[in-house]
C-alpha positions as CSV (number, residue, x, y, z in Angstrom):
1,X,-26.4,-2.3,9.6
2,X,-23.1,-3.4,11.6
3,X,-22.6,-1.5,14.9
4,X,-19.6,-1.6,17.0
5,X,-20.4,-1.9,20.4
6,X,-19.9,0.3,22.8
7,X,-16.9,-2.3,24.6
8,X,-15.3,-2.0,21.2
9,X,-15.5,1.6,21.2
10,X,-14.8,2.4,24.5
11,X,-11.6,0.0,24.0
12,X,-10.6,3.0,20.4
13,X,-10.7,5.4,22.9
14,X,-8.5,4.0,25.9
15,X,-5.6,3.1,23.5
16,X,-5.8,6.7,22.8
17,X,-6.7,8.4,25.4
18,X,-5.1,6.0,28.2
19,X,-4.6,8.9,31.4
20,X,-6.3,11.5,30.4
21,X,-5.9,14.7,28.2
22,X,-2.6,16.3,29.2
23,X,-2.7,19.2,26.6
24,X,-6.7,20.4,27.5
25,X,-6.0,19.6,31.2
26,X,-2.8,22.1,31.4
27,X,-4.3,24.0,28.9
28,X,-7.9,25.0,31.3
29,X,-10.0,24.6,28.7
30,X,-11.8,21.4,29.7
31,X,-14.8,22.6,30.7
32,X,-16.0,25.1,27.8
33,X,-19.0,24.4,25.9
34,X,-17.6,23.6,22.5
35,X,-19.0,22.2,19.0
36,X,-17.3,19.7,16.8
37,X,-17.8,19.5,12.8
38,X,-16.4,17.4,10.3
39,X,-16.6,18.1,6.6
40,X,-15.6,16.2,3.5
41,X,-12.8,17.7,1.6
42,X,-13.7,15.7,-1.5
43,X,-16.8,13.3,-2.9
44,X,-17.0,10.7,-0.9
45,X,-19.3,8.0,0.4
46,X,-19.3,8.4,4.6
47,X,-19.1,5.2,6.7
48,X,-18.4,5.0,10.8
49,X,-20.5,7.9,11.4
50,X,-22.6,6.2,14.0
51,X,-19.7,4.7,15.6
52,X,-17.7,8.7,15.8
53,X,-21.0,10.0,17.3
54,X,-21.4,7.3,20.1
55,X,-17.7,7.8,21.2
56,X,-18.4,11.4,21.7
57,X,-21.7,10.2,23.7
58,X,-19.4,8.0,25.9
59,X,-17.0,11.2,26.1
60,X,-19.5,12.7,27.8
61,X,-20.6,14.6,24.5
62,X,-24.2,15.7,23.0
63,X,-25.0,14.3,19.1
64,X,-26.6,17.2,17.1
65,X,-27.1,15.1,13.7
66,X,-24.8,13.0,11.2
67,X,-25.5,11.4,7.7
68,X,-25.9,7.3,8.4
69,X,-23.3,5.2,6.2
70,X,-23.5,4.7,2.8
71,X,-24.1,8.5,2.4
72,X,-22.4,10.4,-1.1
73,X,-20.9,13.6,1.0
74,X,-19.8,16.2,-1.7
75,X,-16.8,19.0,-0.9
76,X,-17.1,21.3,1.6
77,X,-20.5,19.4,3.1
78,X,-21.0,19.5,7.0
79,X,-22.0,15.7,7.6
80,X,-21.7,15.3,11.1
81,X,-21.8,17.9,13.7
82,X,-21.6,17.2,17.8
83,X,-21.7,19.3,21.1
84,X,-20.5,19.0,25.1
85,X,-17.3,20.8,26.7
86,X,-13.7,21.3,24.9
87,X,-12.6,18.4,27.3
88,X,-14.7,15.9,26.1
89,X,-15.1,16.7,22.5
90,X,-10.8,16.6,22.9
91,X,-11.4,13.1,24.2
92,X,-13.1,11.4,21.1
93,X,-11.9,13.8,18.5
94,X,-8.7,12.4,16.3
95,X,-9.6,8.6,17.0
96,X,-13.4,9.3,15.7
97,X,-12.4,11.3,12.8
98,X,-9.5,8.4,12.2
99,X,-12.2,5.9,11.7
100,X,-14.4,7.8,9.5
101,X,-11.6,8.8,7.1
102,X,-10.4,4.9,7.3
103,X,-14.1,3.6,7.0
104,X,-15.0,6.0,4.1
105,X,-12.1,5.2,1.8
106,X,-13.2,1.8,2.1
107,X,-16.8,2.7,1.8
108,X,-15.9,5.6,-1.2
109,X,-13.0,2.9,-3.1
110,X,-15.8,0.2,-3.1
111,X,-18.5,2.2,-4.4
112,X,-16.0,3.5,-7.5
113,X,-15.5,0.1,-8.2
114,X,-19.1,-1.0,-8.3
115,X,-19.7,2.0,-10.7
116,X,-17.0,0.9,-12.8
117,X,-18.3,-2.7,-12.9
118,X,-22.0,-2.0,-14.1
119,X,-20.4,0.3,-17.0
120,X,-19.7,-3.2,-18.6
121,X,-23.1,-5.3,-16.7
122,X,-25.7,-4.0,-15.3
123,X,-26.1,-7.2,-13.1
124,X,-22.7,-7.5,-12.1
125,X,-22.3,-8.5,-8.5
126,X,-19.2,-6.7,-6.9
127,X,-18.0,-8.8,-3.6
128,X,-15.3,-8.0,-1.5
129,X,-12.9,-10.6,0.3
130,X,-11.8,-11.0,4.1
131,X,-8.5,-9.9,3.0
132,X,-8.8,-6.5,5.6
133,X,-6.3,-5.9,7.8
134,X,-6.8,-7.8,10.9
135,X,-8.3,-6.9,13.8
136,X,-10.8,-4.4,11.7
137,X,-12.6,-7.1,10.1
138,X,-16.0,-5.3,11.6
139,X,-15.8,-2.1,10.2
140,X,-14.0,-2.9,7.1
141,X,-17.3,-5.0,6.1
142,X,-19.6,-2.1,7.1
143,X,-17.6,-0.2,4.5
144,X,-18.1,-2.6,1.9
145,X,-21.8,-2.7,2.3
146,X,-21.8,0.9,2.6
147,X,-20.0,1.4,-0.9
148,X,-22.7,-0.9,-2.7
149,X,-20.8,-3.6,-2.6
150,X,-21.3,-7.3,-1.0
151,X,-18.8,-9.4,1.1
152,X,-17.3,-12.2,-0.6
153,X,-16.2,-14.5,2.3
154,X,-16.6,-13.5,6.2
155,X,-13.8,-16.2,6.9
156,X,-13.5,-20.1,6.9
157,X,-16.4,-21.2,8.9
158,X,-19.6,-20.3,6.3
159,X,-18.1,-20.7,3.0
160,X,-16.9,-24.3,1.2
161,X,-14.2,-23.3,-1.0
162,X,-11.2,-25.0,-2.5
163,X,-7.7,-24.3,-3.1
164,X,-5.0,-25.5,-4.9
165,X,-3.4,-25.7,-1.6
166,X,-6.2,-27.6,-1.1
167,X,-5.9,-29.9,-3.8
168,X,-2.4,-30.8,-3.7
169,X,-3.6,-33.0,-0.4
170,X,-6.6,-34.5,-2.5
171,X,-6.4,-38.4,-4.3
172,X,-8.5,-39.0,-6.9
173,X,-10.5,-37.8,-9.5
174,X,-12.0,-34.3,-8.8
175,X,-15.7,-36.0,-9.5
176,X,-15.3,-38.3,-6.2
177,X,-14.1,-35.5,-3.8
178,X,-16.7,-33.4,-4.9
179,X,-19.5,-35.6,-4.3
180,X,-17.8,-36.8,-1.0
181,X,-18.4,-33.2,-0.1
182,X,-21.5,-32.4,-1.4
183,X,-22.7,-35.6,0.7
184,X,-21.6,-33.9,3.7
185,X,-22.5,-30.6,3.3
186,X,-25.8,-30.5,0.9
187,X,-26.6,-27.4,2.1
188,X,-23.4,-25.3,0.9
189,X,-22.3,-24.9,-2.4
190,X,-19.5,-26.5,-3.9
191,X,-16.4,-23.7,-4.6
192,X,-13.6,-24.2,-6.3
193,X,-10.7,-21.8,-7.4
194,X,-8.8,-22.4,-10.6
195,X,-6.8,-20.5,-13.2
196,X,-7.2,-21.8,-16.9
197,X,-9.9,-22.7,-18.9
198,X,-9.6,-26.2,-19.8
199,X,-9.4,-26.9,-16.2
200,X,-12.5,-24.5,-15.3
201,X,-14.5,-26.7,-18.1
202,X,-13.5,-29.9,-16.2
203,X,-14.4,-28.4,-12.9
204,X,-17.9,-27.2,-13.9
205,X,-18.6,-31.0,-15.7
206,X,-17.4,-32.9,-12.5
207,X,-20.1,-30.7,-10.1
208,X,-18.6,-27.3,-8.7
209,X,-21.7,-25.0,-8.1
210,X,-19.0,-21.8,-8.2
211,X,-16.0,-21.3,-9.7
212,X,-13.4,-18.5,-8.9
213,X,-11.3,-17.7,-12.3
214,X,-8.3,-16.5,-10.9
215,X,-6.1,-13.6,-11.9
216,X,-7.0,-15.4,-15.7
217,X,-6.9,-12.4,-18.5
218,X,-10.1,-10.7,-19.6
219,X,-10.3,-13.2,-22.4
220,X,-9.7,-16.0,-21.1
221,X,-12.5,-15.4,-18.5
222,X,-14.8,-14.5,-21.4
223,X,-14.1,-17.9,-23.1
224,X,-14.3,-20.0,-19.9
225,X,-18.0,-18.2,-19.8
226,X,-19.0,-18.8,-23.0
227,X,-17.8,-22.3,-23.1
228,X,-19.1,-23.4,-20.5
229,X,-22.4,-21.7,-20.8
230,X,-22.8,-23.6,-24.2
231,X,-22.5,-26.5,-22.4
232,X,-25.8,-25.5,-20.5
233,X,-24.3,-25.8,-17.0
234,X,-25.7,-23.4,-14.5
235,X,-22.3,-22.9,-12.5
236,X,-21.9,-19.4,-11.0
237,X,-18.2,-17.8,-12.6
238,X,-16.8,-14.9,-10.4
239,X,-13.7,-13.5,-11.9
240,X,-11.3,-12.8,-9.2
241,X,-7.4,-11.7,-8.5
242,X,-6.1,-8.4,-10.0
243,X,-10.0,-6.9,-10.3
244,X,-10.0,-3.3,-9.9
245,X,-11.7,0.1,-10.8
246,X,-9.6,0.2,-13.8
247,X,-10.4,-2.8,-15.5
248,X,-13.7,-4.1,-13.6
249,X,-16.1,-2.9,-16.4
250,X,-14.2,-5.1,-19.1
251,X,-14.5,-8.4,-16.4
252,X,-18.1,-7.8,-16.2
253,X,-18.7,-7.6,-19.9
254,X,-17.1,-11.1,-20.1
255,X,-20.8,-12.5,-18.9
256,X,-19.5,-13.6,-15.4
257,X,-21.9,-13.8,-12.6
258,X,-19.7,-11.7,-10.1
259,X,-16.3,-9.4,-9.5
260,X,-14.6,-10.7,-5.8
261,X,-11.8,-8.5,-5.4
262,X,-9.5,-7.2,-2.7
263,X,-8.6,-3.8,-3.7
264,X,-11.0,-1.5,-2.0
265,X,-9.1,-2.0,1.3
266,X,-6.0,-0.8,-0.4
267,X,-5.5,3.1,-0.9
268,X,-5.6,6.5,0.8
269,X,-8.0,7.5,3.3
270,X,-10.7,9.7,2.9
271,X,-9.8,13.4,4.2
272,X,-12.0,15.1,6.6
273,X,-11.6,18.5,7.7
274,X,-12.4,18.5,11.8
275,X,-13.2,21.6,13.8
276,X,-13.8,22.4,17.2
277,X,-14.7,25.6,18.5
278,X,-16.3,27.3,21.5
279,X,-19.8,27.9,21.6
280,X,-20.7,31.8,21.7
C-alpha cells in the first residue's frame, strides 16, 4: 500500500496551519480533551485514511480506529474516529478530512468504473493514466488501486510507448523503428498509440506488443479485435480516450485486453461529515 510520509504530511499541514490556530487560541479551548469522527454521507469506497490519522498523530492526537483504503463505507457509517485536545484535533482537522474526500472520489469514481467494465468482461483490465493533477501524483495512485483499478502509466521513465507526436519525427517504415527499439530495450514492450483500424492491423503485423486504440468508436475497436485476432497475433488491445462509467461495459464486450482511461480523476469529491466534540 502507498504511504505518504510523514515529511509530506507534515508539509499538508504547514500550508494550512502555517502560525498557529488563531480561532482555538483566542477562543481557550486548546487544551480540552476532544474526539474527532468522520462519517460518509453516501456509498463510497474510503482512501487516505491512514494518511488523516497520522496527521492527527503528528498534531499531537491519539488514533482510536479507521477502515484501511479500499474500504465500501455506506451512509451514515463512522469509519474513522480519533482523540487528543480541541487544539490539536483543530490542527489536522479540514486538511485531513480534505484529503479523504479528494482521495475517496478517486478511489469511489474508479471502482464504479471497474463495475461498469466487468458488466460487459469479466476479465477486463481497468487502468488508469498519470493524467492527475500534478503534484498529487502519490495519492491519486493510491486511489486508483484502492477503487480496484490498476495504474496505466506512472510517467515516462518505465513505460515504451509511442505517439503520433512521436512519429511525425520517425523515417522509415514502422517495421525498422520497431525493431531498432526492441534491440535496445528487449526487456519492455513495444507500445504504440493509433486511431483507425487499418492502421492498428499494420501496427500489430510490423511487431507492436500493445496497442492503445484511441478515442476509435465502440465498433471500430470491436473490428480492430476481431481482425486482428484472426490473424493469430497475440498483441494486447487497450481501448483508450473517452472510456467512462457510462460506456466502459460496451468497450469491454468488444474483446479488448484492457480499459486505460482518465476519468476517475475528474468529478466531485466524496462528502464526509466531520465532528469534533468534547469528551464528557
Amino acid at each position: 500500500m502507498i504511504l505518504l510520509s510523514d515529511e509530506h504530511l507534515t508539509r499538508l499541514l504547514a500550508q494550512d496551519v502555517p502560525c498557529g490556530d488563531l480561532t482555538t487560541d483566542v477562543l481557550g479551548i486548546e487544551d480540552i480533551p476532544a474526539r474527532m469522527t468522520f462519517r460518509a454521507r453516501d456509498r463510497m469506497v474510503a482512501c487516505a485514511c491512514e494518511e488523516a490519522a497520522r496527521m492527527v498523530e503528528l498534531s499531537g492526537g491519539e488514533v482510536l480506529s479507521f477502515v484501511p483504503s479500499g474500504t465500501a463505507v455506506e451512509p451514515g457509517e463512522l469509519f474513522w474516529e480519533v482523540e487528543g485536545t480541541a487544539g490539536t484535533l483543530h490542527l489536522a482537522w479540514k486538511v485531513a478530512l480534505t484529503l479523504v474526500e479528494y482521495a475517496s472520489g478517486i478511489a469511489t469514481r474508479a471502482n464504479r468504473l471497474v463495475v461498469a467494465a466487468r458488466a460487459g468482461n469479466p476479465d477486463i483490465v481497468v487502468g488508469c493514466t498519470r493524467k492527475n493533477f500534478p503534484g498529487t501524483k502519490e495519492i491519486s495512485i493510491k486511489a486508483v488501486l484502492a477503487g480496484g483499478a490498476t495504474v496505466h502509466r506512472l510517467g515516462l521513465s518505465e513505460t515504451f510507448l509511442v505517439f503520433d507526436n512521436h512519429r511525425r519525427f520517425l523515417k522509415g517504415p514502422v517495421e525498422s523503428w520497431v525493431a531498432r527499439a526492441r534491440a535496445q530495450i528487449p526487456e519492455k514492450k513495444i507500445c504504440i498509440e493509433t486511431d483507425t483500424v487499418e492502421e492498428a492491423i499494420r501496427l500489430a503485423r510490423a511487431g507492436a506488443d500493445v496497442l492503445q486504440l484511441d478515442k476509435m468508436p465502440v465498433a471500430d475497436v470491436a473490428e480492430a479485435v476481431a481482425r486482428i485476432r484472426e490473424l493469430g497475433l497475440s498483441c494486447v488491445l487497450a481501448a483508450t480516450g473517452g472510456v467512462n462509467e457510462s460506456n466502459a461495459a460496451a468497450y469491454a464486450a468488444t474483446g479488448c485486453d484492457m480499459l486505460i482511461t482518465s476519468s476517475c480523476y475528474f468529478g466531485r469529491p466524496c462528502d464526509v461529515k466531520a465532528v469534533i466534540e468534547p469528551i464528557g
